[in-house]
C-alpha positions, -999 to +999 in steps of 0.1 A: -431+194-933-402+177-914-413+172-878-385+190-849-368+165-823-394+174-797-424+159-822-408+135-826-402+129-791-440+127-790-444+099-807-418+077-795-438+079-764-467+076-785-450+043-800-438+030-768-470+030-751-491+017-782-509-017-785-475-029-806-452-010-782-428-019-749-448-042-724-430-024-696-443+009-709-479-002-715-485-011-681-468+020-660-489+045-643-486+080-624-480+057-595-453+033-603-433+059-623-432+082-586-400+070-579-383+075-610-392+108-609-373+116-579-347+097-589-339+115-623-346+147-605-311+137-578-293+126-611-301+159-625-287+178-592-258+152-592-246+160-626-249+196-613-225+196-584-202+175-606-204+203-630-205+179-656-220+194-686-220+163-709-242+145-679-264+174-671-275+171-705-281+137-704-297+135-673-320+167-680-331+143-710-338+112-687-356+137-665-375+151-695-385+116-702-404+108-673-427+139-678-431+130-711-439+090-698-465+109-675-481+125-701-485+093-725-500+078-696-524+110-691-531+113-729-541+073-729-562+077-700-583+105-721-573+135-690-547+159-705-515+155-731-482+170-734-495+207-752-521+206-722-491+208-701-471+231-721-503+255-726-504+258-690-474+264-681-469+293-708-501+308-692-487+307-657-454+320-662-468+353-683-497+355-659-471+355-630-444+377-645-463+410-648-430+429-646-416+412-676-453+408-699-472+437-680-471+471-672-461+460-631-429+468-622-405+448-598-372+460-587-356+433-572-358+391-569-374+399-536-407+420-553-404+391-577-414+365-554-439+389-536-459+393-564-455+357-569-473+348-539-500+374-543-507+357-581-508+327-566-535+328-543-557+350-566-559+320-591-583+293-598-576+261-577-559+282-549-594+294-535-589+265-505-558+275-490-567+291-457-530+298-444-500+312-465-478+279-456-506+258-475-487+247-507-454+235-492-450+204-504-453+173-476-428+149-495-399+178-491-368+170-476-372+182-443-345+208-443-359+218-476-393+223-467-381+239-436-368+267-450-396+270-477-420+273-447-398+300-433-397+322-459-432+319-469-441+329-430-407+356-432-429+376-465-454+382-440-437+400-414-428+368-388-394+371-389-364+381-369-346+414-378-315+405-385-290+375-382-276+386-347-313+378-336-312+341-347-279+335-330-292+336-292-317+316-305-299+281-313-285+287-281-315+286-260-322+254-282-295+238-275-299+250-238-332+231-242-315+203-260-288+196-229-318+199-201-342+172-217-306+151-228-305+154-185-336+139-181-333+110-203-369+119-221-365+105-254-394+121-267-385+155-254-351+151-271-365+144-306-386+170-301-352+194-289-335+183-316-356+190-340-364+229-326-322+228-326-325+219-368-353+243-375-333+275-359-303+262-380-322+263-409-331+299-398-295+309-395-293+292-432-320+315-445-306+348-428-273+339-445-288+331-475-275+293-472-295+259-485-298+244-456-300+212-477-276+217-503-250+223-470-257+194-455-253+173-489-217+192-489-210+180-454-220+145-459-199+143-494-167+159-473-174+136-449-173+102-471-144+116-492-126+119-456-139+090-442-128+069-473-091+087-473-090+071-440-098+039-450-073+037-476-049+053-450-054+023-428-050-001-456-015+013-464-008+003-428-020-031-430-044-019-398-079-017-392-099+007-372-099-016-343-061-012-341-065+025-329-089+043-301-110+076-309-076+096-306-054+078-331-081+076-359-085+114-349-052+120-360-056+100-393-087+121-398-071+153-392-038+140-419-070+130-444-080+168-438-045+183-445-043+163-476-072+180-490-060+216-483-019+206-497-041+196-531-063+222-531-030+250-526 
């Protein structure tokens, strides 16, 4: 019987990590792979934004890869293999979808994640978590994990009512932020401006924002500005020390209306 493409997948990896196979394969580990993993994982989200479907798909491949890398490695060190992985997961997601393999019901994406949590803490391996924010990953972006903690500590009950609460809130933050700015404490500003961030991310979560994925926008609308001024300035034959904080203002704000006349 013919073997399918994901068999055979297998035993490239098989192949690549053999006694005959790539040096550079046969000497990875869990370890020195770590950063291609998060790498793969941005060129996935990339691909993504850029709705690109030919590179999503072969991105999700590269990304696919490096789990299947990982599991070579496991399977050579005699701990677990790729159906390990896959048997697991198939048991998770039936044992945590009730609604959909059970007789539970769940109305809504909210009751979804509910239950979710509930599941979670029930099973084997999840007997040591003393608090509900145990779990959140440590290596999270910050804005990320922020509001992952927040929501986890919102299914609770420790929440605000509504988004009109979390408004008066970044105010006295920023109330906070100006006062300690006053008294030079350098400490007590990081500490400010970091309350400041966390109550944004609040206001994210009440408006059901990624925190994260709006400041990626911003930063990306900020380069493709940044660079429309540069190539601004080189039509000019200037250079940004030919103009004060007002005149590049006013390039900034032309690089701005360009963007709207092409978007109209």
């Amino acid at each position: 019987m013919r073997k399918g493409p994901f068999d055979q997948l297998v035993q490239v990896f098989a192949a690549l990590r053999s006694e005959n196979g790539c040096p550079w394969d046969r000497e990875q580990t869990h370890e020195s792979i770590k950063p291609d993993l998060i790498e793969e994982t941005y060129e996935v989200i990339e691909a993504i934004d850029a709705r690109d479907t030919p590179k999503l798909r072969e991105e999700l491949g590269d990304l696919l890869g490096n789990v299947m890398l990982h599991a070579q490695i496991a399977r050579d060190e005699g701990e677990f293999d790729i159906n390990d992985i896959i048997t697991i997961l198939m048991e998770k997601l039936i044992r945590r979808h009730p609604h959909v393999f059970g007789d539970e019901d769940a109305n809504d994406a909210d009751q979804v994640l509910k239950n979710w949590e509930q599941i979670k803490r029930s099973e084997s391996g999840y007997e040591d978590r003393e608090s509900v924010l145990d779990g959140v990953p440590d290596h999270l972006p910050s804005l990320q994990r922020a509001q992952k903690i927040q929501r986890k500590a919102a299914r609770v009950g420790f929440d605000w009512n509504e988004v009109s609460d979390v408004l008066p809130k970044i105010d006295e933050e920023i109330a906070e932020l100006k006062a300690s700015i006053q008294e030079n404490d350098r400490e007590e500003i990081e500490l400010e401006i970091g309350d400041l961030l966390f109550s944004i991310v609040n206001l994210c979560r009440f408006l059901d924002v990624r925190a994260e994925e709006a400041l990626r926008k911003a930063n990306r609308k900020f380069v493709r500005r940044f660079k429309a001024m540069e190539k601004e300035l080189e039509r000019r034959g200037d250079s940004f020390k030919d103009y004060d904080l007002a005149g590049l203002d006013e390039i900034w704000d032309r690089a701005k209306e360009s963007e709207v006349e092409v978007k109209s």
